[in-house]
C-alpha positions as a Markdown table, in Angstrom:
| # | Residue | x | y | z |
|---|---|---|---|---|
| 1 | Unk | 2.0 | -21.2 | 12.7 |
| 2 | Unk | -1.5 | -20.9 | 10.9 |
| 3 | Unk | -2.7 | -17.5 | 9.8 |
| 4 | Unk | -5.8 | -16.3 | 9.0 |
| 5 | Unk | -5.3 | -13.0 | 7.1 |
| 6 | Unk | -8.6 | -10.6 | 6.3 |
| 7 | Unk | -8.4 | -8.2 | 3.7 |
| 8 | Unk | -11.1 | -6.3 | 1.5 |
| 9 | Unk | -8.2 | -5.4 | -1.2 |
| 10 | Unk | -6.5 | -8.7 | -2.9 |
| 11 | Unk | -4.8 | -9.2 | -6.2 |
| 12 | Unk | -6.2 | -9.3 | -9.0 |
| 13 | Unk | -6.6 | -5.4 | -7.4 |
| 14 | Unk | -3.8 | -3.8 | -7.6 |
| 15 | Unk | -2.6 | -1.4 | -5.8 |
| 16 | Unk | 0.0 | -1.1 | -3.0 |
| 17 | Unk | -1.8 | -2.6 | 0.0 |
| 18 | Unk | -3.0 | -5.7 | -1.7 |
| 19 | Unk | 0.2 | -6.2 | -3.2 |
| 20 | Unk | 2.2 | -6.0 | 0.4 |
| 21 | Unk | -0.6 | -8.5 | 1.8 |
| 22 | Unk | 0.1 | -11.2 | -1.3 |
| 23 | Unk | 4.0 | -10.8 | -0.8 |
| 24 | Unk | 3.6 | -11.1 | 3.1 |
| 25 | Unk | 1.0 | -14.2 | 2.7 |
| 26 | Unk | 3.3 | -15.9 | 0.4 |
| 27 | Unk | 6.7 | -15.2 | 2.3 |
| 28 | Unk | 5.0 | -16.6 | 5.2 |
| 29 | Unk | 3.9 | -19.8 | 3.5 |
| 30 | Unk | 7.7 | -20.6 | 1.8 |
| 31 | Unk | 8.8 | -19.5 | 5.6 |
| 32 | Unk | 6.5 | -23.1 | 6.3 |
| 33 | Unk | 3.9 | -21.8 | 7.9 |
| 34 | Unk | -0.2 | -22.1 | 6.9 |
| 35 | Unk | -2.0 | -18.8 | 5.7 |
| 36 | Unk | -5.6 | -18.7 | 4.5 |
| 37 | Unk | -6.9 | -15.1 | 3.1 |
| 38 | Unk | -10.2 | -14.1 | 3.5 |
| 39 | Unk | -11.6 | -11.7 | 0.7 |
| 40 | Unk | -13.8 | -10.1 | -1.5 |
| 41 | Unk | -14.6 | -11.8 | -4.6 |
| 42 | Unk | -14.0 | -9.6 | -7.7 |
| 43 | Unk | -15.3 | -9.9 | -11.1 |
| 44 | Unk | -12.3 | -10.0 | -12.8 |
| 45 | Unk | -11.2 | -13.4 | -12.5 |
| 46 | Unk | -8.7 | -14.6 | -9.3 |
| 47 | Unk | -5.4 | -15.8 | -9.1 |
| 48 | Unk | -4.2 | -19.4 | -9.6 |
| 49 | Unk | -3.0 | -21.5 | -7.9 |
| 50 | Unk | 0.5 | -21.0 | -9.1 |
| 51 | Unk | 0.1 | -17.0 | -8.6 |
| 52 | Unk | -0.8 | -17.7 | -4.9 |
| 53 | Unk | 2.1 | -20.1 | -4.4 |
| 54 | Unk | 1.0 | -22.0 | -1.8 |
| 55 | Unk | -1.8 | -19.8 | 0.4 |
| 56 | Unk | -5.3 | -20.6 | 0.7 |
| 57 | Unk | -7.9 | -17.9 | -0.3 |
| 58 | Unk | -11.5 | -17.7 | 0.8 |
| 59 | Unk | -13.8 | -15.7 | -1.3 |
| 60 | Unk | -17.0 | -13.7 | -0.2 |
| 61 | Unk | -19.7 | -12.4 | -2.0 |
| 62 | Unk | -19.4 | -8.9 | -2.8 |
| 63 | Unk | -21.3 | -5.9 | -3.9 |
| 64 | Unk | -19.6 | -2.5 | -5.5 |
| 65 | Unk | -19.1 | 0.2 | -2.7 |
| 66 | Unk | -20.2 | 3.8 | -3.2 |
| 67 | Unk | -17.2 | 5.1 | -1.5 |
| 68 | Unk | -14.4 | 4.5 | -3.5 |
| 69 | Unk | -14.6 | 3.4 | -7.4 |
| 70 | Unk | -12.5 | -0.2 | -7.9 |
| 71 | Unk | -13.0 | -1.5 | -4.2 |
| 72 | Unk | -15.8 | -4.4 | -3.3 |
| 73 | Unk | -17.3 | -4.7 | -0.1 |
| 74 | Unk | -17.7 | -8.2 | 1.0 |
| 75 | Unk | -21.1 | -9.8 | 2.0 |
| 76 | Unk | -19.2 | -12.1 | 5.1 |
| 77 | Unk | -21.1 | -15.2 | 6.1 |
| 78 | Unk | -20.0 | -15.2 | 9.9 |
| 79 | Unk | -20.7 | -19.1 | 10.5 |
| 80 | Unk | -18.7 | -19.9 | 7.5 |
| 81 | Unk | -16.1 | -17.9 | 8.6 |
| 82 | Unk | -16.3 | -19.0 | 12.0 |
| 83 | Unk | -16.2 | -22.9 | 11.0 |
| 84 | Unk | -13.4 | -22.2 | 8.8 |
| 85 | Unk | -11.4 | -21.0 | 11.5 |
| 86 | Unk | -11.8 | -24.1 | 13.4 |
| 87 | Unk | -11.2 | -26.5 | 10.5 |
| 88 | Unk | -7.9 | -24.6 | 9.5 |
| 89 | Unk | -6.7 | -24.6 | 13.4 |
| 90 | Unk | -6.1 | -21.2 | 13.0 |
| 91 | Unk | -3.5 | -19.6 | 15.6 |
| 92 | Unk | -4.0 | -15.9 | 15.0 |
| 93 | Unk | -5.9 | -13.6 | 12.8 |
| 94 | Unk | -4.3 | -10.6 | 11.3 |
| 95 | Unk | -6.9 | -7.9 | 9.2 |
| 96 | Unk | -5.5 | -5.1 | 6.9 |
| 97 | Unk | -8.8 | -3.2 | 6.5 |
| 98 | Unk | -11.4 | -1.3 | 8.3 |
| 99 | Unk | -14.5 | -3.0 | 6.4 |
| 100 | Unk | -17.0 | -6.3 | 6.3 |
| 101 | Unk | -14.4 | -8.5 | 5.6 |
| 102 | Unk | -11.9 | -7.3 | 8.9 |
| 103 | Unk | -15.1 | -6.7 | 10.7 |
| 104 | Unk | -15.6 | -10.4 | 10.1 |
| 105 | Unk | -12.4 | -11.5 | 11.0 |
| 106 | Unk | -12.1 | -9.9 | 14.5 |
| 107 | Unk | -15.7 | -10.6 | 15.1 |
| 108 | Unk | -14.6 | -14.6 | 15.1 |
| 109 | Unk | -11.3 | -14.2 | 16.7 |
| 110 | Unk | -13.1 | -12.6 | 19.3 |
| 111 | Unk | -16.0 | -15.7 | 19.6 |
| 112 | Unk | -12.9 | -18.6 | 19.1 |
| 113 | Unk | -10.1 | -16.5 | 21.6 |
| 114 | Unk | -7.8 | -16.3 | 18.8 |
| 115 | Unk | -4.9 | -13.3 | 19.2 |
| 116 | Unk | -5.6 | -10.4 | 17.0 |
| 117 | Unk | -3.1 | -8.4 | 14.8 |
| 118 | Unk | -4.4 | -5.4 | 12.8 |
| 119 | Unk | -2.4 | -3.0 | 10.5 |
| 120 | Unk | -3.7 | 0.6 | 9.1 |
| 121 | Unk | -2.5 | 1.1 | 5.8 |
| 122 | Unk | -4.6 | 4.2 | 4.7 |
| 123 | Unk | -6.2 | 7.3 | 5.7 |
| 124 | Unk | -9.2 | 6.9 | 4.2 |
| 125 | Unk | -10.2 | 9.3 | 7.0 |
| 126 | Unk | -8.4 | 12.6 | 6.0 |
| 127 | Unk | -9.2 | 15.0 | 3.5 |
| 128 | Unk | -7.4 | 13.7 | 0.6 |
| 129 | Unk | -9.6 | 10.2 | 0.4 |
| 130 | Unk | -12.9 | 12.5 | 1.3 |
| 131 | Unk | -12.3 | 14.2 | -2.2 |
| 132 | Unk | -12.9 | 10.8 | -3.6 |
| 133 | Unk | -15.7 | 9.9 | -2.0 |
| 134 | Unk | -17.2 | 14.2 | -3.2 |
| 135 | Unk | -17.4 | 14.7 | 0.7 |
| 136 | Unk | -14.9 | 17.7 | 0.4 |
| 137 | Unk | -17.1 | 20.3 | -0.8 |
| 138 | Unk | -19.6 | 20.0 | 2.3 |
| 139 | Unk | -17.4 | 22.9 | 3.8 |
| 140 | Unk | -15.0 | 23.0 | 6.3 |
| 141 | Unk | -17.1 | 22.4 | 9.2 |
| 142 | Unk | -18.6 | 19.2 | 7.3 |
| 143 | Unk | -14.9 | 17.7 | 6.7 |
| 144 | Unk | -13.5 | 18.5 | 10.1 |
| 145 | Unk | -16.7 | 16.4 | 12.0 |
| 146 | Unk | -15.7 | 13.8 | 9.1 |
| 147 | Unk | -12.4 | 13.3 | 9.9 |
| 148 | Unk | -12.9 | 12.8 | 13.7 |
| 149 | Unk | -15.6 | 10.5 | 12.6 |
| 150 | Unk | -13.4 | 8.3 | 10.4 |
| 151 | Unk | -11.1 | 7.8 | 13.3 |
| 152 | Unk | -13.6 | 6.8 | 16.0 |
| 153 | Unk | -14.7 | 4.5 | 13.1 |
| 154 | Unk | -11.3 | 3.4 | 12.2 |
| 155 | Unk | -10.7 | 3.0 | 16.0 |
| 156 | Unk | -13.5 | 0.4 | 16.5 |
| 157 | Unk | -11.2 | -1.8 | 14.8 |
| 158 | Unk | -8.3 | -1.4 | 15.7 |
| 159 | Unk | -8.6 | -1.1 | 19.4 |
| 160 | Unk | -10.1 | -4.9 | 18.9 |
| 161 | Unk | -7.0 | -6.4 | 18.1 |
| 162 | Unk | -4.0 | -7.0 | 20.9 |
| 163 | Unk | -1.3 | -5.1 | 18.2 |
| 164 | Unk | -1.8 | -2.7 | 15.4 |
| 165 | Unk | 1.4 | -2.1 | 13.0 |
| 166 | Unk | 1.7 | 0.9 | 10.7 |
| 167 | Unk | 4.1 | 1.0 | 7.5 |
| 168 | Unk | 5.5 | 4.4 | 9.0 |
| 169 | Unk | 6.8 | 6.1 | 12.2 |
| 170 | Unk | 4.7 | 8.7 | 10.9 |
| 171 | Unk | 1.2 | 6.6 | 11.1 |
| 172 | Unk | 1.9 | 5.5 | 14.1 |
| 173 | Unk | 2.0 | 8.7 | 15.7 |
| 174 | Unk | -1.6 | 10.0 | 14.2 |
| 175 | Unk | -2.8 | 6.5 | 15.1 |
| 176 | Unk | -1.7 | 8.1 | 18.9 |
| 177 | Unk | -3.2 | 11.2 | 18.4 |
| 178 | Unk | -6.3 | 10.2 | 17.4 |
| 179 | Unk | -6.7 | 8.2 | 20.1 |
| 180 | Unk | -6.1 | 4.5 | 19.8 |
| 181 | Unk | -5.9 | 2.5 | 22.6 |
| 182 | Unk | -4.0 | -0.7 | 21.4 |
| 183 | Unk | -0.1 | -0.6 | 21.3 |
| 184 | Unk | 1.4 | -0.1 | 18.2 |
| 185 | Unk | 4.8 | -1.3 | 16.5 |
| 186 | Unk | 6.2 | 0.2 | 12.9 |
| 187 | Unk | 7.0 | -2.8 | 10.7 |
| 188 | Unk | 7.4 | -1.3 | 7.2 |
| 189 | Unk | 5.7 | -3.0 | 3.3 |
| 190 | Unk | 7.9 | -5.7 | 2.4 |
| 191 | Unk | 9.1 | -5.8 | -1.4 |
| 192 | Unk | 10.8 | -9.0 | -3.1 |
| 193 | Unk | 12.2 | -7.0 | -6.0 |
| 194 | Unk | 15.7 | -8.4 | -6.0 |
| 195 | Unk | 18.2 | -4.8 | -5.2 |
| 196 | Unk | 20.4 | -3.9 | -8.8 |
| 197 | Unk | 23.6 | -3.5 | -8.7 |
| 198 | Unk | 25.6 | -0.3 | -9.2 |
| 199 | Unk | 26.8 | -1.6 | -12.7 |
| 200 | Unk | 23.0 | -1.1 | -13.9 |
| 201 | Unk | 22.7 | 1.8 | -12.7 |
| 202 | Unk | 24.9 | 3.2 | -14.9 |
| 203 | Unk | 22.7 | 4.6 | -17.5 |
| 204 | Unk | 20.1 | 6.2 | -15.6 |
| 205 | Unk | 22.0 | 8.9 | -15.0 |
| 206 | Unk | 22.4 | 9.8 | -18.7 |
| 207 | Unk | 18.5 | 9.0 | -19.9 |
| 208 | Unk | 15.6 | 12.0 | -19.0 |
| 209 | Unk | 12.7 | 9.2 | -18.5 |
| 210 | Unk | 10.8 | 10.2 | -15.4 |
| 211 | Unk | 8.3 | 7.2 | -13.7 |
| 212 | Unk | 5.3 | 7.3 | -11.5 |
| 213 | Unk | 3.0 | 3.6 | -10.6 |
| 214 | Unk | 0.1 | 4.1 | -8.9 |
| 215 | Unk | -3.6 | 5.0 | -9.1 |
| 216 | Unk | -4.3 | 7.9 | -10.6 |
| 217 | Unk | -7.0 | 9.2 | -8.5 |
| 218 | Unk | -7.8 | 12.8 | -6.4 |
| 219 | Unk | -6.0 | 11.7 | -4.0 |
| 220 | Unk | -2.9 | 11.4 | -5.9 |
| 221 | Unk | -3.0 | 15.1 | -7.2 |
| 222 | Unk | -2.2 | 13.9 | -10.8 |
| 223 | Unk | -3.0 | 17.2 | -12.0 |
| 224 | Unk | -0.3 | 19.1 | -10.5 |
| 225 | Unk | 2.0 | 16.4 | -11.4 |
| 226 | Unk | 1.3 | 16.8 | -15.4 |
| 227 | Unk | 1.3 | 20.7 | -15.1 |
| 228 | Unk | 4.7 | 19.9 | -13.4 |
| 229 | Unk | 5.8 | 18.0 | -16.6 |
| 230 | Unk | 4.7 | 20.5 | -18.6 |
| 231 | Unk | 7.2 | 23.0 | -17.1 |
| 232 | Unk | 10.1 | 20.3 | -17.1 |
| 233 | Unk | 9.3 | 20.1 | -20.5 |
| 234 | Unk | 9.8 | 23.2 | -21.6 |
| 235 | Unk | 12.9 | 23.2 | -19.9 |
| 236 | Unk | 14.1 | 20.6 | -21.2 |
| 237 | Unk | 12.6 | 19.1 | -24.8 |
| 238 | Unk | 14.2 | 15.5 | -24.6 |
| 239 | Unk | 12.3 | 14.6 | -21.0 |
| 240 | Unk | 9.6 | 11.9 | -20.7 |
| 241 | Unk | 7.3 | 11.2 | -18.3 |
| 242 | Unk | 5.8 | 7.3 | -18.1 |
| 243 | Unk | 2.8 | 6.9 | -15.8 |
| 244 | Unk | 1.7 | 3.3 | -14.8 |
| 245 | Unk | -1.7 | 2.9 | -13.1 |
| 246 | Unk | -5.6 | 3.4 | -13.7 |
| 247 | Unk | -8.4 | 5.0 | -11.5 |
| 248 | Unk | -10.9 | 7.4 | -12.1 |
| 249 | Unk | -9.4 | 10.0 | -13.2 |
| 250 | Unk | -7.9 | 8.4 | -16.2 |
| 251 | Unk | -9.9 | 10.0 | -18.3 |
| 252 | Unk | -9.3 | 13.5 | -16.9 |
| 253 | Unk | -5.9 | 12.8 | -16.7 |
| 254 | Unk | -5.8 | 11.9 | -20.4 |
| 255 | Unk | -7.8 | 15.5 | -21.4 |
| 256 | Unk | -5.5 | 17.6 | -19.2 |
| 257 | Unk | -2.5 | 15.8 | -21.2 |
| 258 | Unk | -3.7 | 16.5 | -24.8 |
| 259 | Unk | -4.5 | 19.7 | -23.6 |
| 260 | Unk | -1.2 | 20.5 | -22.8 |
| 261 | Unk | -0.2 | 18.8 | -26.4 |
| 262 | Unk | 1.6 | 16.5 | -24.4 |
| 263 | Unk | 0.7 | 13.4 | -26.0 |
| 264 | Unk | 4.3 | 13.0 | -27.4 |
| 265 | Unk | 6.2 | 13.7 | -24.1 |
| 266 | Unk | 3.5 | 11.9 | -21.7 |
| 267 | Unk | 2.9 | 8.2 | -22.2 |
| 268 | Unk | -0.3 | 6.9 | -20.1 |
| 269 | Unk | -0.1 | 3.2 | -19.8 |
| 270 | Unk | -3.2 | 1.8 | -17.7 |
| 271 | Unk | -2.5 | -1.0 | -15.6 |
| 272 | Unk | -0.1 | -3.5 | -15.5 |
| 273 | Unk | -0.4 | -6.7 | -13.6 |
| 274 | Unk | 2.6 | -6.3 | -10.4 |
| 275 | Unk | 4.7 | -9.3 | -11.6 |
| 276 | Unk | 4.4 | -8.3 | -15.6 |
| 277 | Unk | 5.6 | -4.5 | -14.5 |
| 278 | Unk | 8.8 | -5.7 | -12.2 |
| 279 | Unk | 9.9 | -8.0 | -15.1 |
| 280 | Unk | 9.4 | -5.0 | -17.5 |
| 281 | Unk | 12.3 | -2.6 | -18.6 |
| 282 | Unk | 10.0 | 0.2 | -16.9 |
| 283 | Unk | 12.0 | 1.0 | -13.7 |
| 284 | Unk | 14.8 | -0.2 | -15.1 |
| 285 | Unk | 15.0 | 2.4 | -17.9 |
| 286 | Unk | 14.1 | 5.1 | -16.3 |
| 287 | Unk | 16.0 | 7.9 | -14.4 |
| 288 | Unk | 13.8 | 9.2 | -11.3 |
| 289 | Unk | 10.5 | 8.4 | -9.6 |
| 290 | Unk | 8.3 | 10.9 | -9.5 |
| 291 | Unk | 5.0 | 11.0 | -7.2 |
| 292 | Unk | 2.7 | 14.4 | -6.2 |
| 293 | Unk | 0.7 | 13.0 | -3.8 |
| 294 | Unk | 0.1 | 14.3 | -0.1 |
| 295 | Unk | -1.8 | 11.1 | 0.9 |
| 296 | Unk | 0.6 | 8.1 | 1.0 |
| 297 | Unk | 2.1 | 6.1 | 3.8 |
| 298 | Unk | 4.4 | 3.9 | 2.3 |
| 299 | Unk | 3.5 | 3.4 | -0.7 |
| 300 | Unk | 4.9 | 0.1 | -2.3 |
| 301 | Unk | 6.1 | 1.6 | -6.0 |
| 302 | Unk | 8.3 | 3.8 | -4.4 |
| 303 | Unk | 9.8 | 1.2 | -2.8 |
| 304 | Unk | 10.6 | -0.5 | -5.8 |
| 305 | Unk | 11.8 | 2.2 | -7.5 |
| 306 | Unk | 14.0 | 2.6 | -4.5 |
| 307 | Unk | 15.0 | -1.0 | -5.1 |
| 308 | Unk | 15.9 | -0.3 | -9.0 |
| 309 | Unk | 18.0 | 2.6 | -7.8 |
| 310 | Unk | 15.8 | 5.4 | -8.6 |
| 311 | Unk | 16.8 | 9.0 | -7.2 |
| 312 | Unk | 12.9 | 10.1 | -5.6 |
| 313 | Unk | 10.7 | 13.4 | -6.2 |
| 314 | Unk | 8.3 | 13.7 | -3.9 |
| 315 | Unk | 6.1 | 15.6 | -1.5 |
| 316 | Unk | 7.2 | 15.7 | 2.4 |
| 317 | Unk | 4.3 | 14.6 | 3.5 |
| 318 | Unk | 2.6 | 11.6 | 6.4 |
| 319 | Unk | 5.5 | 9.1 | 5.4 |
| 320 | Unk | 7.2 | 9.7 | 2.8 |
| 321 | Unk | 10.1 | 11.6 | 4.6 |
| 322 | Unk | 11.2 | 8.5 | 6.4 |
| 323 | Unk | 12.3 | 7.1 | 3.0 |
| 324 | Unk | 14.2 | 9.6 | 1.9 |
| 325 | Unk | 17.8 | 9.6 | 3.2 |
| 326 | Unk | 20.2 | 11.1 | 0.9 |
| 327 | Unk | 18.3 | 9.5 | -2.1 |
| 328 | Unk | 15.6 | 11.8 | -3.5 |
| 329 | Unk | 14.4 | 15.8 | -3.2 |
| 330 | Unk | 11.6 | 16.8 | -1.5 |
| 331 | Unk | 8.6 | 19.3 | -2.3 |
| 332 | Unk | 6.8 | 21.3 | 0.6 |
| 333 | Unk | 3.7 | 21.4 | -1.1 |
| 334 | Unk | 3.8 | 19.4 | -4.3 |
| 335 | Unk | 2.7 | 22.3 | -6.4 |
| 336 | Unk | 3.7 | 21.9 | -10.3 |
| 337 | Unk | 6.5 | 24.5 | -9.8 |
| 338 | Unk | 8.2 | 22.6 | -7.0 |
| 339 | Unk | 8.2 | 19.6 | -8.8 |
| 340 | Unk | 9.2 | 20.6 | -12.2 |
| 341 | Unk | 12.6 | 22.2 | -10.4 |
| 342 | Unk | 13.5 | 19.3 | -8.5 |
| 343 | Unk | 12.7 | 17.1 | -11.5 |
| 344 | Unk | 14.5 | 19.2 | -13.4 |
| 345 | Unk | 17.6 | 19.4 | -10.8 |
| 346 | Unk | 18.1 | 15.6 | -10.8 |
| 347 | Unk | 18.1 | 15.6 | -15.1 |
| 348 | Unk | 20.7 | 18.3 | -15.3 |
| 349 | Unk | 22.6 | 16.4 | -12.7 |
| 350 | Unk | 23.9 | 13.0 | -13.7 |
| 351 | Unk | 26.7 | 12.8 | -10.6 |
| 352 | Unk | 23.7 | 13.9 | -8.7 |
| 353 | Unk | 21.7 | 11.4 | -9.7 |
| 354 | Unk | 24.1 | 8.9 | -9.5 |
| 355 | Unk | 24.7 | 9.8 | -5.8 |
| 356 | Unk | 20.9 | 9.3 | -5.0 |
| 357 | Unk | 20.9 | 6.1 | -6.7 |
| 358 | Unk | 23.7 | 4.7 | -4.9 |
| 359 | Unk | 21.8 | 6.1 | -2.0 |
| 360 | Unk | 18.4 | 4.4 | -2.6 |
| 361 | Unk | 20.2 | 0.8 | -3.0 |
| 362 | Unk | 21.4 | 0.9 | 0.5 |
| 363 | Unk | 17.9 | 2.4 | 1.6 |
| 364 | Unk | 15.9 | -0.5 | -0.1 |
| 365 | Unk | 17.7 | -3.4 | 1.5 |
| 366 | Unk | 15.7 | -2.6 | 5.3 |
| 367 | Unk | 12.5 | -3.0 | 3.2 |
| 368 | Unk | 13.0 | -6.7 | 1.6 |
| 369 | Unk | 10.2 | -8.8 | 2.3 |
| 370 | Unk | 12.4 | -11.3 | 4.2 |
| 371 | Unk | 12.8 | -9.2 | 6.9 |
| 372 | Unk | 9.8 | -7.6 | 7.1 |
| 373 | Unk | 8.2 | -11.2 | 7.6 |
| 374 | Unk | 10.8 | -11.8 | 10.2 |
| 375 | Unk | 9.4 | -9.3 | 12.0 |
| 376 | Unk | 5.5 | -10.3 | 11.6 |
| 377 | Unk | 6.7 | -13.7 | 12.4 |
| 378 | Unk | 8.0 | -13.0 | 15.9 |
| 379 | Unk | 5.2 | -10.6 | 17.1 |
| 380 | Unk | 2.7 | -13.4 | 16.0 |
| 381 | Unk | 4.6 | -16.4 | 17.7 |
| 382 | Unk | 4.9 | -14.2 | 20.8 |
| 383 | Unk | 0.7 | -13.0 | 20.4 |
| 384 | Unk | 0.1 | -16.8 | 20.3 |
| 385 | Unk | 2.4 | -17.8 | 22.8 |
| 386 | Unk | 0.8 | -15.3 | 25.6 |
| 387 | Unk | -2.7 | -16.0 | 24.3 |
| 388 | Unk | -1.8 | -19.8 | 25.0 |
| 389 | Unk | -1.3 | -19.1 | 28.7 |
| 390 | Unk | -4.7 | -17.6 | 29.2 |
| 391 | Unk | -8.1 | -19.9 | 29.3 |
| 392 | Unk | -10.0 | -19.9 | 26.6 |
| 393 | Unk | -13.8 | -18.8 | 27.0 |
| 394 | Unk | -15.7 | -22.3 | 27.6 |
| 395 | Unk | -17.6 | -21.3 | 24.5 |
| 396 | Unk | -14.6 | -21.7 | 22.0 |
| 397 | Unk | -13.0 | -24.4 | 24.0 |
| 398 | Unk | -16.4 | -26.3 | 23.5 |
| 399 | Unk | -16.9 | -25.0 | 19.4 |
| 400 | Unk | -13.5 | -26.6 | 18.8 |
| 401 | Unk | -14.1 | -29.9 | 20.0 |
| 402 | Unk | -18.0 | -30.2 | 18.2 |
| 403 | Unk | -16.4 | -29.1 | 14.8 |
């Protein structure tokens, strides 16, 4: 097959969504098949040619967007995109995001009669995300007419393509609710971090190293996480808390922690690059995953950790219930007293924590990239397949042959 995947998040950004999209891409390419990503380009330098492994990237023009600090909006040339298309013999297009660049996609999938897959990764929509973007304290009249508006937005998209997947059973009920039209399947993030052993996981149970990856941003309630480490400290002297990621609220972040004089307990390391942090001893070495945010879907680090054997403390909220199954403790709120006694139940636990580790081993293995691309593989092949039995408008049939 030849796939055409349009994204406005790509590695070197990292984060969870444009790390699923590079494993996906370049799962799909060892699989045999031809992918060609359509992005943003980004400052910061892109990947080689060794990084990508195989799949073709196309970069657009970009400006910063006032939205959301780190993300690029693309400036899409259409005809370019369009030509492309037909130069590649493209069979399907798949998007991953609600901007310029998916908008872009669809619009020449649309023109060329090309099958469309889309997949909703975030709810940039909801509350959380508008705290970002400083649209939260317009009052609660303000942020309810927002959120409805984010979804008929978010639904101009998605009711263009001919399947939408969602990470979580969880998103794919609000994609219901909030009134998509287009059928939707659940085909979770795929992760290619290699499941330990129950030899290795021998010594987690003894250290008192807690872990959280990811962005450290609003929506991520950071805050109540370091008050929560605070408590657990007290509690217990010998704990440490390692948190990997960057955003904007680093800085804030940072204050609250010498604030708290918790420079010795809390170690802030900024961002690593997704390859560097897997081969690192950071999962490896530490006891539990911990994570205080009310926004996620499925996000990818705690897959991973999940994959290292890491016992889970997190909120029970959108998906993050559906991953834990015998292998983690839930919060109902995520407030710092919550966490802190959950963290602090797994640390004064080591059979516990050994239990929940042996637990999170067997729960990583549905979640390996190879079968997550097994799946995306068969619900393109059968996309193309139908598409093939319909005519093509006269107008693609006829752009085909002059290019």
């Amino acid at each position: 097959m030849r796939i055409a995947i349009f994204t406005d998040v790509f590695p070197p950004s990292i984060n969870g969504v444009s790390s699923s999209i590079l494993l996906l891409s370049k799962e799909l390419v060892r699989r045999g098949h031809f992918v060609r990503v359509f992005t943003p380009k980004i400052r910061k330098g892109q990947l080689t040619k060794a990084q990508l492994e195989g799949v073709n990237v196309s970069y657009s023009s970009s400006i910063p967007s006032l939205f959301y600090p780190d993300v690029k909006l693309a400036i899409p040339v259409y005809p370019k995109t369009v030509y492309q298309l037909i130069k590649d013999k493209i069979d399907i297009v798949h998007f991953h995001t609600p901007l310029p660049i998916g908008a872009d996609g669809i619009l020449a999938a649309k023109l060329l009669g090309l099958p469309i897959v889309g997949t909703f990764h975030t709810y940039f929509m909801e509350p959380e995300y508008l705290k970002v973007m400083g649209l939260d304290r317009a009052g609660e009249g303000m942020t309810n007419l927002l959120v409805k508006l984010g979804w008929k937005y978010s639904n101009l998209y998605y009711n263009a393509a001919n399947l939408v997947t969602s990470p979580s059973i969880y998103t794919q009920k609000m994609l219901i609710k909030n009134n998509i039209k287009t059928k939707s399947i659940v085909i979770p993030n795929g992760i290619s971090v290699p499941i330990s052993t129950l030899r290795e996981l021998a010594q987690h149970a003894r250290e008192k190293t807690c872990l959280y990856v990811g962005r450290i941003s609003k929506e991520k309630n950071m805050g109540a996480l370091i008050e929560a480490f605070d408590l657990v400290h007290k509690k217990i002297p010998d704990a440490k808390l390692t948190i990997v990621g960057s955003g904007p609220d680093l800085k804030k972040i940072t204050k609250l922690v010498e604030k708290k004089n918790l420079q010795n307990v809390i170690t802030l390391t900024g961002k690593i690059p997704y390859e560097k942090l897997l081969a690192s001893s950071l999962y490896r070495e530490s006891t539990l995953f911990v994570t205080a945010s009310t926004s996620e879907n499925q996000p990818m680090s705690l897959l991973e950790a999940m994959a290292f054997g890491l016992p889970i403390v997190a909120v029970g909220k959108r998906g993050i219930p559906e991953l834990i199954n015998n292998n983690g403790l839930l919060c109902r709120n995520g407030t710092p007293k919550e966490l802190a006694a959950h963290i602090i139940t797994i640390l004064e636990n080591p059979k516990k924590a050994q239990a929940m580790s042996q637990a999170a081993l067997r729960n990583a293995k549905k979640f390996t990239i190879s079968h997550v691309a097994t799946q995306f593989e068969k619900i393109y092949q059968d996309l193309i397949t139908k598409n093939a039995k319909q005519k093509r408008s006269p107008l693609a049939s006829g752009l085909s042959k002059l290019l």
